[in-house]
PDB file of N, CA, C and O in Angstrom:
ATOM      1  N   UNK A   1    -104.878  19.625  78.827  1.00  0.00           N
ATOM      2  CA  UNK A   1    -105.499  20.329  79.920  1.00  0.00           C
ATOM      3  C   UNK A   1    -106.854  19.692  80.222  1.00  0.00           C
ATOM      4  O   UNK A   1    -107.516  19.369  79.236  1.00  0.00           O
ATOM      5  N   UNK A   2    -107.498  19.403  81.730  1.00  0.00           N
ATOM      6  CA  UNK A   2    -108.718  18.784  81.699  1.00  0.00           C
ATOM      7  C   UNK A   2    -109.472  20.472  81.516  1.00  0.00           C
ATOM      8  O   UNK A   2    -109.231  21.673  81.636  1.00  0.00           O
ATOM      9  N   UNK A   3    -110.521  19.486  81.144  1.00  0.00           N
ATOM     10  CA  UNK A   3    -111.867  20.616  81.308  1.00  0.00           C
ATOM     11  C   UNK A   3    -113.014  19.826  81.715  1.00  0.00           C
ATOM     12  O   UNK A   3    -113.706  19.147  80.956  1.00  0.00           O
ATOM     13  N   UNK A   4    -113.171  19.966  82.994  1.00  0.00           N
ATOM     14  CA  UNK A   4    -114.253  18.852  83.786  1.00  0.00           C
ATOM     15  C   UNK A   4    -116.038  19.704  83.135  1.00  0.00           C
ATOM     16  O   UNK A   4    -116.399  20.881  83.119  1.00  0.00           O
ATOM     17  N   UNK A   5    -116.489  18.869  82.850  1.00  0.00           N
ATOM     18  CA  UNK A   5    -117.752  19.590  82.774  1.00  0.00           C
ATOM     19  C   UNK A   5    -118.577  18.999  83.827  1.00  0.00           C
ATOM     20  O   UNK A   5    -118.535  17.787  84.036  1.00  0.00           O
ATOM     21  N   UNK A   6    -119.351  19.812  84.524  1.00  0.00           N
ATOM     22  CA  UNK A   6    -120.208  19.977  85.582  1.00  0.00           C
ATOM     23  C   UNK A   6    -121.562  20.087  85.831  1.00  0.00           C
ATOM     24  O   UNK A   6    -122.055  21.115  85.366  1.00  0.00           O
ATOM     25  N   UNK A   7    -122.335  19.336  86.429  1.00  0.00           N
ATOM     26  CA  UNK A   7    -123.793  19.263  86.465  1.00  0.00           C
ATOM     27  C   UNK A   7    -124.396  20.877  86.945  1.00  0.00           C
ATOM     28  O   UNK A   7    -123.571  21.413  87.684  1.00  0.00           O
ATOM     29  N   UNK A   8    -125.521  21.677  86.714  1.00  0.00           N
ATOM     30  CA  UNK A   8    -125.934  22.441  87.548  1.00  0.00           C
ATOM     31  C   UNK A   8    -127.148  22.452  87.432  1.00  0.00           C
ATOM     32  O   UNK A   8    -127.759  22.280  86.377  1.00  0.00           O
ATOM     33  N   UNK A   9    -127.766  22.721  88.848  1.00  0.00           N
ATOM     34  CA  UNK A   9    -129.048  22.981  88.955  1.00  0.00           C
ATOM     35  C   UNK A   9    -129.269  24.415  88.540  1.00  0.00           C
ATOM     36  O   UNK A   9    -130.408  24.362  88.075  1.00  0.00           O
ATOM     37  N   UNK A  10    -128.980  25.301  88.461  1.00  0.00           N
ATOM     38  CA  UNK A  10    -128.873  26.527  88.408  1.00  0.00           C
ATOM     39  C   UNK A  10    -127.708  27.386  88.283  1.00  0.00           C
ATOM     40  O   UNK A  10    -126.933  27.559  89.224  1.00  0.00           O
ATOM     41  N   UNK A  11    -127.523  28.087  86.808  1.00  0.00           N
ATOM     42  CA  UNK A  11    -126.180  28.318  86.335  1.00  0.00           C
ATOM     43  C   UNK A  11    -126.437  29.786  87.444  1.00  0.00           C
ATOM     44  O   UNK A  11    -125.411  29.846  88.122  1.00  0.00           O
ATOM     45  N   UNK A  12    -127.094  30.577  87.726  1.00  0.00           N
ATOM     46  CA  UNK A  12    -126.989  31.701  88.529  1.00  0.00           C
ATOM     47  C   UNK A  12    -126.025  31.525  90.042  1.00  0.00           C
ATOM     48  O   UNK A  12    -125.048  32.141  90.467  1.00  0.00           O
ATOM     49  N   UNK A  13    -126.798  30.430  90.555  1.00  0.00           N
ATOM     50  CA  UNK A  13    -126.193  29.885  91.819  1.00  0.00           C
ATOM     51  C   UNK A  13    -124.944  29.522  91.716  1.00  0.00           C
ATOM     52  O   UNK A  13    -124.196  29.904  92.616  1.00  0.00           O
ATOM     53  N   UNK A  14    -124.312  28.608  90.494  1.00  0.00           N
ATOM     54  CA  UNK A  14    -122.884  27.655  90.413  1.00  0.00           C
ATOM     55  C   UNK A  14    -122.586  29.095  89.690  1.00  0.00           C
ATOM     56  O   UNK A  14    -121.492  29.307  90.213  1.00  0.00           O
ATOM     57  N   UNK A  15    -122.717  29.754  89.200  1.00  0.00           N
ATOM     58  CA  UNK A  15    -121.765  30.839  89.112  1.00  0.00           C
ATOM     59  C   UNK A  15    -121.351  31.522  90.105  1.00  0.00           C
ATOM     60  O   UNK A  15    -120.129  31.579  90.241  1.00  0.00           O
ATOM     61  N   UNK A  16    -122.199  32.227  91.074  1.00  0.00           N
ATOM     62  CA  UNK A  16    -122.120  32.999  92.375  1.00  0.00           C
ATOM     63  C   UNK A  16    -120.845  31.911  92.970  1.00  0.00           C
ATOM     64  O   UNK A  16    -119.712  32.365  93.131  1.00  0.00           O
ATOM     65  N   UNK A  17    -121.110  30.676  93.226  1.00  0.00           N
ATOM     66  CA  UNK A  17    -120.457  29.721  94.142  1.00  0.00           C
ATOM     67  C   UNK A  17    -119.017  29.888  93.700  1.00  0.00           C
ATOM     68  O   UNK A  17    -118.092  30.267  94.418  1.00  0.00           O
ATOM     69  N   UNK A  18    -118.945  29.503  92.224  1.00  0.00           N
ATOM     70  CA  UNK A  18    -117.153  29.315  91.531  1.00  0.00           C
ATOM     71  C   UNK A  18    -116.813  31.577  91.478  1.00  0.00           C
ATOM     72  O   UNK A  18    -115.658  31.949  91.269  1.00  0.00           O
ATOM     73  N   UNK A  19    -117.314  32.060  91.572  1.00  0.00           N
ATOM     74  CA  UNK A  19    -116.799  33.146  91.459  1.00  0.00           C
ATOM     75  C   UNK A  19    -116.516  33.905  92.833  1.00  0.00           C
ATOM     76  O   UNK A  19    -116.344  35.120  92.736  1.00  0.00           O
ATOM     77  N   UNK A  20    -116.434  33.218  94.356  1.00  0.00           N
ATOM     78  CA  UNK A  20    -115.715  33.071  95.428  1.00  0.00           C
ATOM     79  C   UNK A  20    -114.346  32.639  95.449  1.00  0.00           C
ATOM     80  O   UNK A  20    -113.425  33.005  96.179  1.00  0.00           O
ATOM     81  N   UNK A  21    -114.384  31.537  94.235  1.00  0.00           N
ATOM     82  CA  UNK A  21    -112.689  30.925  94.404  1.00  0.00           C
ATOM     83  C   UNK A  21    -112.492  31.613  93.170  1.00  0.00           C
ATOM     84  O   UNK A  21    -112.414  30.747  92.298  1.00  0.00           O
ATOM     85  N   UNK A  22    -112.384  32.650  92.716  1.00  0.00           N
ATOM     86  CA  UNK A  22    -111.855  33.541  91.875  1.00  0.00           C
ATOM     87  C   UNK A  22    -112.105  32.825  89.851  1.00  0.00           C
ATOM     88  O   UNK A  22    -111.489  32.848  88.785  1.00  0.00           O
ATOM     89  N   UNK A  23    -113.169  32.391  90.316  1.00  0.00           N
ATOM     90  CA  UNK A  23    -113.522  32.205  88.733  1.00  0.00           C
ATOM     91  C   UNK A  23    -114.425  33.474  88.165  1.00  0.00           C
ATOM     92  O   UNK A  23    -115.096  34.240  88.857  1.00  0.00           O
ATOM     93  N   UNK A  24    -114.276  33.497  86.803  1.00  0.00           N
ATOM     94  CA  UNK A  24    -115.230  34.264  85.993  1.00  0.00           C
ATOM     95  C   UNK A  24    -116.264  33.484  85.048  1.00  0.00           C
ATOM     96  O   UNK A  24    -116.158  32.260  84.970  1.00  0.00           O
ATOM     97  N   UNK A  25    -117.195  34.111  84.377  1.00  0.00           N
ATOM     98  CA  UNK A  25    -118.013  33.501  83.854  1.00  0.00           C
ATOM     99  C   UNK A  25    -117.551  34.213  82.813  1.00  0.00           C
ATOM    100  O   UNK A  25    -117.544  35.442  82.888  1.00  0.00           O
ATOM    101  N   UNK A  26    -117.126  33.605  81.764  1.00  0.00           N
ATOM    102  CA  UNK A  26    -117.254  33.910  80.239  1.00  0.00           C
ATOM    103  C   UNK A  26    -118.096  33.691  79.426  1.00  0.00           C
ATOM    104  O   UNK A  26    -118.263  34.412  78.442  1.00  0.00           O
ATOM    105  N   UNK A  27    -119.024  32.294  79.774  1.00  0.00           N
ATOM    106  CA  UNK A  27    -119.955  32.758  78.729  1.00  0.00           C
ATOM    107  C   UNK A  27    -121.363  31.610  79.440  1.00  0.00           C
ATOM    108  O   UNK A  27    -121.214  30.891  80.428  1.00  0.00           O
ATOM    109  N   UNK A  28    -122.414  31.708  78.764  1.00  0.00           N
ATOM    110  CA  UNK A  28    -123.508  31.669  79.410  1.00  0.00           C
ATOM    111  C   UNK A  28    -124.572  32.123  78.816  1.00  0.00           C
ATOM    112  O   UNK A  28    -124.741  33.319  78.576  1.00  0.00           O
ATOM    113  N   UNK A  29    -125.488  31.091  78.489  1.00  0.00           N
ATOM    114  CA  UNK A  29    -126.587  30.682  77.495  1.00  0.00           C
ATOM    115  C   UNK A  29    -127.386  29.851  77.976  1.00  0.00           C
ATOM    116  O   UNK A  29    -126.796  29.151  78.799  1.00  0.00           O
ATOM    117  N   UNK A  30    -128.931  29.459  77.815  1.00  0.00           N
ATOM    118  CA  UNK A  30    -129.611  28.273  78.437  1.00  0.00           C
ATOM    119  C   UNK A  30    -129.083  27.126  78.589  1.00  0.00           C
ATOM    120  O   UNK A  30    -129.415  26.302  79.441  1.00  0.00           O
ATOM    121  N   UNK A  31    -128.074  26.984  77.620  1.00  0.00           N
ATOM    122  CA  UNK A  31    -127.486  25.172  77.268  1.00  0.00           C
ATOM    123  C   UNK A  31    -126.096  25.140  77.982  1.00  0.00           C
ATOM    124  O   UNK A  31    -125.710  23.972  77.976  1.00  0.00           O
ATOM    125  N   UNK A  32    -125.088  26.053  78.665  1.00  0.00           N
ATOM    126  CA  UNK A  32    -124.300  25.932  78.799  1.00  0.00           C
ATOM    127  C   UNK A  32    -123.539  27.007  79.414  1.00  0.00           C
ATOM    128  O   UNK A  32    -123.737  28.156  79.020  1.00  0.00           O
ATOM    129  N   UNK A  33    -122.440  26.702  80.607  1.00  0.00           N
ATOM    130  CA  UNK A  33    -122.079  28.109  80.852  1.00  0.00           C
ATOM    131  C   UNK A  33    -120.304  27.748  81.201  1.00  0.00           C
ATOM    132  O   UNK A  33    -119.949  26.696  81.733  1.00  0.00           O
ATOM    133  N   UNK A  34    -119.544  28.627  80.862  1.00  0.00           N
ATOM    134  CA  UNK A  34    -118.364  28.772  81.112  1.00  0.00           C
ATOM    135  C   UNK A  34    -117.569  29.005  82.207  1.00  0.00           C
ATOM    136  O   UNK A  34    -117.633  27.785  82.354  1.00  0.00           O
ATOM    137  N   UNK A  35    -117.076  29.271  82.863  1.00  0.00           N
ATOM    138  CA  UNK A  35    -116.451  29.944  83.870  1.00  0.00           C
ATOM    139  C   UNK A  35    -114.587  29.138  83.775  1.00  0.00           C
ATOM    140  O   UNK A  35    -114.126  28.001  83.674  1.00  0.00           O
ATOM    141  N   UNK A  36    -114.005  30.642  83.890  1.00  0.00           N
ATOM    142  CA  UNK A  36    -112.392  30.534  83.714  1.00  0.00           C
ATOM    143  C   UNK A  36    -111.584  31.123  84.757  1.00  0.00           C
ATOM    144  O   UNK A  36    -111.904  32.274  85.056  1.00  0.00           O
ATOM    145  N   UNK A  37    -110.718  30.666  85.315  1.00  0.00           N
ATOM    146  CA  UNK A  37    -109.436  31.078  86.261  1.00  0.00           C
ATOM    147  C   UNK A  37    -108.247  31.027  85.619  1.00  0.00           C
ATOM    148  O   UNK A  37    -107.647  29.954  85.555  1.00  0.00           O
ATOM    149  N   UNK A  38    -107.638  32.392  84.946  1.00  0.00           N
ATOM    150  CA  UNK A  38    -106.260  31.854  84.966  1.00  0.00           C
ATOM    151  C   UNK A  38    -106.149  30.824  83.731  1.00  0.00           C
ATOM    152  O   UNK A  38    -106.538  31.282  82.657  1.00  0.00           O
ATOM    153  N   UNK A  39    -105.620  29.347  83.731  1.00  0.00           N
ATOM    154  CA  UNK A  39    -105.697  28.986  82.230  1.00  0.00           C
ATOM    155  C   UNK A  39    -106.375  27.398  82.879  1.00  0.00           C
ATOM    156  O   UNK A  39    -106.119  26.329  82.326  1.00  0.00           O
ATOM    157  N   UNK A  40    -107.529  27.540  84.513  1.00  0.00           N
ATOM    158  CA  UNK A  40    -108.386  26.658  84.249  1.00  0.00           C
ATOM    159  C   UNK A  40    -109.429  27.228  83.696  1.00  0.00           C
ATOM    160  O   UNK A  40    -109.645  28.415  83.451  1.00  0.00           O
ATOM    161  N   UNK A  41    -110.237  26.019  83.467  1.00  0.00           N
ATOM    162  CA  UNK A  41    -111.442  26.386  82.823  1.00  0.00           C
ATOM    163  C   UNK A  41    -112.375  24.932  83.068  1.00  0.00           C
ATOM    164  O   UNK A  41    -112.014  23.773  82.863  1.00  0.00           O
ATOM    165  N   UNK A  42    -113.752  25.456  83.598  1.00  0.00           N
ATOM    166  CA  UNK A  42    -114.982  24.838  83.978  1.00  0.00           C
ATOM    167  C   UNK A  42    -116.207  24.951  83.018  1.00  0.00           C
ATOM    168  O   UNK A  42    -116.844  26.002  83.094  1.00  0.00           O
ATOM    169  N   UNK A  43    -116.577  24.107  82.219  1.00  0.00           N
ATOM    170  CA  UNK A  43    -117.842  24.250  82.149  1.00  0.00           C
ATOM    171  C   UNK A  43    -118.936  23.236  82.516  1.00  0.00           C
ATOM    172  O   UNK A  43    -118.711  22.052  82.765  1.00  0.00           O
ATOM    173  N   UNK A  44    -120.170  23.833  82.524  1.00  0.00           N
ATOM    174  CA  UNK A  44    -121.196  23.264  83.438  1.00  0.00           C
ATOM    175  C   UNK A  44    -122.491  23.219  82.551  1.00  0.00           C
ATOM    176  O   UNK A  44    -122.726  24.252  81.924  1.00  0.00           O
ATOM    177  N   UNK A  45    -123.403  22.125  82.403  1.00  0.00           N
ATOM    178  CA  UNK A  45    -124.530  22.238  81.953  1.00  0.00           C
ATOM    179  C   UNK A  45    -125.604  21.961  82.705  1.00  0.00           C
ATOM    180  O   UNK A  45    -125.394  21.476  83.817  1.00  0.00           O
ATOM    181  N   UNK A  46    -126.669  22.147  82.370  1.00  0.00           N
ATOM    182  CA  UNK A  46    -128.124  22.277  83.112  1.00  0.00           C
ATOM    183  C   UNK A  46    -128.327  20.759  83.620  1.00  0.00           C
ATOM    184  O   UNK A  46    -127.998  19.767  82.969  1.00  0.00           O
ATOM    185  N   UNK A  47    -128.757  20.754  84.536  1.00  0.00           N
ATOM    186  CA  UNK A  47    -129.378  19.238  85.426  1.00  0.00           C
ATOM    187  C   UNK A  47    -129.927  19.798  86.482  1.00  0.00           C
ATOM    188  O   UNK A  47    -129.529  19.585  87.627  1.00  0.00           O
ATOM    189  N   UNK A  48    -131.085  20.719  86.122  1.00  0.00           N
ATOM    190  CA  UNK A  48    -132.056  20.855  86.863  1.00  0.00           C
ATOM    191  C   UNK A  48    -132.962  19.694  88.344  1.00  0.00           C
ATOM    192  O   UNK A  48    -133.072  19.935  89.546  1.00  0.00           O
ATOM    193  N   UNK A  49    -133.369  18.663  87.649  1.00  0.00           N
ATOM    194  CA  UNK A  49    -133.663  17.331  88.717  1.00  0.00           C
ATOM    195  C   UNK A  49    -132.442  16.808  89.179  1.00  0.00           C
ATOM    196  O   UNK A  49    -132.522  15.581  89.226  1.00  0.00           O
ATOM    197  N   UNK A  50    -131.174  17.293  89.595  1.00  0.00           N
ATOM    198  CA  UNK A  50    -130.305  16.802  90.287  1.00  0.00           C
ATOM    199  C   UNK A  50    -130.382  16.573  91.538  1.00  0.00           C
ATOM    200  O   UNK A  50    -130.843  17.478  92.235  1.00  0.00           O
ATOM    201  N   UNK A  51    -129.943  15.263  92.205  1.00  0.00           N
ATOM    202  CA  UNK A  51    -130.288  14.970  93.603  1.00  0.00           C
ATOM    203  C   UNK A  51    -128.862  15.150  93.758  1.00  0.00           C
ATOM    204  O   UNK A  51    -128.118  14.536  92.993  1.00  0.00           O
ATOM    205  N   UNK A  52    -128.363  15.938  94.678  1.00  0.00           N
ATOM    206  CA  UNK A  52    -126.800  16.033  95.331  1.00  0.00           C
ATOM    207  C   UNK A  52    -127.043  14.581  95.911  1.00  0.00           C
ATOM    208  O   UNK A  52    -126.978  13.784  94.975  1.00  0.00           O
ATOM    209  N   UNK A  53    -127.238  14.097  96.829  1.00  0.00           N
ATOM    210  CA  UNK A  53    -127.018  13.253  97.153  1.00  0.00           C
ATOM    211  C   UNK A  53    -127.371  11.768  96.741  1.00  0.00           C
ATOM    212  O   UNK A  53    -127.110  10.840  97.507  1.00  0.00           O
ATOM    213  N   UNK A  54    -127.916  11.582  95.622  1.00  0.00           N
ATOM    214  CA  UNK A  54    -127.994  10.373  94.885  1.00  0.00           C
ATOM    215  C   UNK A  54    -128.064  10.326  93.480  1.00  0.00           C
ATOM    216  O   UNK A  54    -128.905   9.826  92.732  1.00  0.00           O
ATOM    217  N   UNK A  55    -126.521  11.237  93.159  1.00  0.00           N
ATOM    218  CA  UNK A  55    -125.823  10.871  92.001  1.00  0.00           C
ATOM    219  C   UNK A  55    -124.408  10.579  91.669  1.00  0.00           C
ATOM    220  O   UNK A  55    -123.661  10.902  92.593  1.00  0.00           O
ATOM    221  N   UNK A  56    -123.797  10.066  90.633  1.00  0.00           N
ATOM    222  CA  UNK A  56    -122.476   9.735  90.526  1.00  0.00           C
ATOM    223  C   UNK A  56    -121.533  11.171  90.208  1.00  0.00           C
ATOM    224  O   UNK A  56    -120.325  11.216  89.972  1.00  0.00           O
ATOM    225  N   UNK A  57    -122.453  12.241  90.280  1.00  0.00           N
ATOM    226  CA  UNK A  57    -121.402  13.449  89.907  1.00  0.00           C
ATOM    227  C   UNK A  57    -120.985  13.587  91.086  1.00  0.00           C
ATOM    228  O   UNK A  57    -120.004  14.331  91.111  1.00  0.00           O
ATOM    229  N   UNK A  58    -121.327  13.153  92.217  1.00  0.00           N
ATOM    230  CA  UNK A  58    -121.292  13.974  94.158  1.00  0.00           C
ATOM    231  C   UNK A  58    -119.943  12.681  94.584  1.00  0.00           C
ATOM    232  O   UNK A  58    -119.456  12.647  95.715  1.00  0.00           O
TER     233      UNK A  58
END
């Protein structure tokens, strides 16, 4: 199964965002946060100085 892990500037915001397409947040701590659909599953860590537009995650 993949489990993509994901840059975020803000786990408050990328949670709000993935919990439109029917994700949940399971778990969620300064270092790391979860979010699950069903038997996907996302997690995402902090990258606060992220430039959307001049990085290789975009």
């Amino acid at each position: 199964m993949a489990r993509p892990d994901l840059p975020s500037r803000a786990f408050e915001v990328t949670s709000h965002l993935w919990r439109k397409t029917g994700f949940a947040e399971t778990w969620c701590d300064d270092g790391w946060m979860i979010l699950t659909r069903g038997d996907l599953l996302l997690e995402c860590f902090p990258h606060r100085g992220l430039d959307p537009a001049a990085n290789w995650f975009s």
